[in-house]
C-alpha positions as CSV (number, residue, x, y, z in Angstrom):
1,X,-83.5,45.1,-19.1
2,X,-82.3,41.8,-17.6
3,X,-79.0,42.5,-16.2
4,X,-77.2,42.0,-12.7
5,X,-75.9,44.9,-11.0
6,X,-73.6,45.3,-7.5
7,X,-73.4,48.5,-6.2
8,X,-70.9,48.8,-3.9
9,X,-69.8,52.3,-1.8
10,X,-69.4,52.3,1.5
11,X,-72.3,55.1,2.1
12,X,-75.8,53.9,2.6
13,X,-77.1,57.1,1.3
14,X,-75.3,57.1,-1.5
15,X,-76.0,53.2,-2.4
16,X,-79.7,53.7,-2.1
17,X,-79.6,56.6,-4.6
18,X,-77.8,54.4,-6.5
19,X,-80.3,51.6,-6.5
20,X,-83.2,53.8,-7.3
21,X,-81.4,55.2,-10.2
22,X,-80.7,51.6,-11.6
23,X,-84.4,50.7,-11.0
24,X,-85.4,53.1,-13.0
25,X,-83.3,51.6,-16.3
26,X,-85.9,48.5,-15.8
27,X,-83.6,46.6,-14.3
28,X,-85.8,44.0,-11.6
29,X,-85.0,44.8,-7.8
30,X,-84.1,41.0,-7.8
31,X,-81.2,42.0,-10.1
32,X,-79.2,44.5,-8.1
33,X,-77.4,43.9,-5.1
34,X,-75.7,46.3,-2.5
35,X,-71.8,45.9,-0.7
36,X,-70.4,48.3,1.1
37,X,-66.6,47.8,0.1
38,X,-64.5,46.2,-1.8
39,X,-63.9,42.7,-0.2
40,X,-68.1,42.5,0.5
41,X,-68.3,42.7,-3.5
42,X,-65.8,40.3,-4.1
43,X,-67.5,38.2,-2.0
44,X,-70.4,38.8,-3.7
45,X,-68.8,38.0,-7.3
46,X,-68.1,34.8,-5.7
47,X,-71.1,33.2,-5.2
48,X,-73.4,35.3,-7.6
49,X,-73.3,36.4,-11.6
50,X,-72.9,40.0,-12.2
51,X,-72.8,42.2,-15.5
52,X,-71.7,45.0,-13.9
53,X,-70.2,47.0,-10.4
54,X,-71.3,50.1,-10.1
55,X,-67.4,51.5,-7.8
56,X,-67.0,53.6,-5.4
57,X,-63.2,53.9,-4.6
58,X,-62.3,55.7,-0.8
59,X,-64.1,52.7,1.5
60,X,-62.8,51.1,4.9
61,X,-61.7,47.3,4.5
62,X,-60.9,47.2,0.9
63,X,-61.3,50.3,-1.4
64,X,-62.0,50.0,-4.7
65,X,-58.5,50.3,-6.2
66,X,-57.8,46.7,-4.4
67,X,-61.1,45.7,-5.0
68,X,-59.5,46.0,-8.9
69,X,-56.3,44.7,-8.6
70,X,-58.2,41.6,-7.4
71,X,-60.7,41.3,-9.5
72,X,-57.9,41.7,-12.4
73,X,-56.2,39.0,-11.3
74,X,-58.9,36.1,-11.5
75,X,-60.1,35.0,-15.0
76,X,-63.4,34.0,-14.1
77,X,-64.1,37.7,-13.5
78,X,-62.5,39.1,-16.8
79,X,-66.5,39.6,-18.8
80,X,-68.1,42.1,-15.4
81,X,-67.7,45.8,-16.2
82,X,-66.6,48.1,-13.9
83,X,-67.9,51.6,-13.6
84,X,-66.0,54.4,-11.2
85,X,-68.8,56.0,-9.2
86,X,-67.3,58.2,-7.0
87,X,-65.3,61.7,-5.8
88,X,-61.9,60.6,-7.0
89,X,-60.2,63.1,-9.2
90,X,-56.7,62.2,-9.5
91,X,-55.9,61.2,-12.9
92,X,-52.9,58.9,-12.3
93,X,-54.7,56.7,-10.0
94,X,-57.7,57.1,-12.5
95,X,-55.6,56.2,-15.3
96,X,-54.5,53.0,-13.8
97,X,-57.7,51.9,-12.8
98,X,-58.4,52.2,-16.7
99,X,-55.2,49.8,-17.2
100,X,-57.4,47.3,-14.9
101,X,-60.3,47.1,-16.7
102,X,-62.7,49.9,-15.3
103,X,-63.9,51.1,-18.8
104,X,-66.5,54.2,-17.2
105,X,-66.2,56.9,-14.6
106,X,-69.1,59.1,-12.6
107,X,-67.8,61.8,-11.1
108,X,-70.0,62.1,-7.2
109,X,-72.3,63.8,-6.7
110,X,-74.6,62.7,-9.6
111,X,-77.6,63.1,-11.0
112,X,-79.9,60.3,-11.4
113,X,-80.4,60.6,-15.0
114,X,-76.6,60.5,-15.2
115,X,-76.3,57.2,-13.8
116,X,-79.1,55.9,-15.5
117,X,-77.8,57.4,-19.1
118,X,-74.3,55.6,-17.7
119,X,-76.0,52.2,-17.3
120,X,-78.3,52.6,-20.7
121,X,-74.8,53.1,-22.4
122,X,-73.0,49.9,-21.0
123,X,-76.0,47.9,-21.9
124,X,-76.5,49.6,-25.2
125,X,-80.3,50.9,-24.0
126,X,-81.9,53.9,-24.0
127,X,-82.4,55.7,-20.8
């Protein structure tokens, strides 16, 4: 699988769990990259090619909602999917992160083989 992946949550732990999972899709450790909130992984969009952001939402500096609204707003990032990964349950503010283009949502605390059957399905593999 030869895609790009940012992770981006604010909890080591939680990133690292993350990365293992996506490893295990065959995606190269080259390909996935960690931030640890929102305006790290804009940063990051900036100056690197991404398929997809793996979201947490509730971070320090800029949480994921923002990190939305932003990305929304600039063209050039229009084609990298967004995928909630996190403990957010409230469906109005889940709903509207839907109207900004996060198309998949991962309720925490998950399973490997639930993120790796989430990142099969957005590449249209097999986990």
């Amino acid at each position: 699988m030869n895609h790009r992946i940012l992770i981006v949550d604010d909890s080591p732990l939680l990133r690292a769990t993350a990365r293992r999972a996506v490893l295990q899709t065959g995606v190269a450790p080259a390909d996935v990259r960690e931030a640890q909130n929102g305006k790290e992984a804009l940063d990051a969009l900036e100056r690197e090619a991404f398929d997809l952001v793996l979201l947490d939402i509730n971070m320090p500096v800029m949480d994921g909602y923002q990190f939305v609204e932003q990305k929304a707003k600039n063209p050039q990032l229009a084609g990298i999917k967004v995928a909630l990964v996190t403990t957010e349950g409230n469906k109005k503010r889940l709903e509207r992160m839907t109207q900004l283009g996060v198309t998949h949502y991962l309720r925490k605390p998950f399973a490997p083989e639930e993120l790796r059957a989430l990142v099969a399905e957005l590449f249209g593999a097999r986990s």
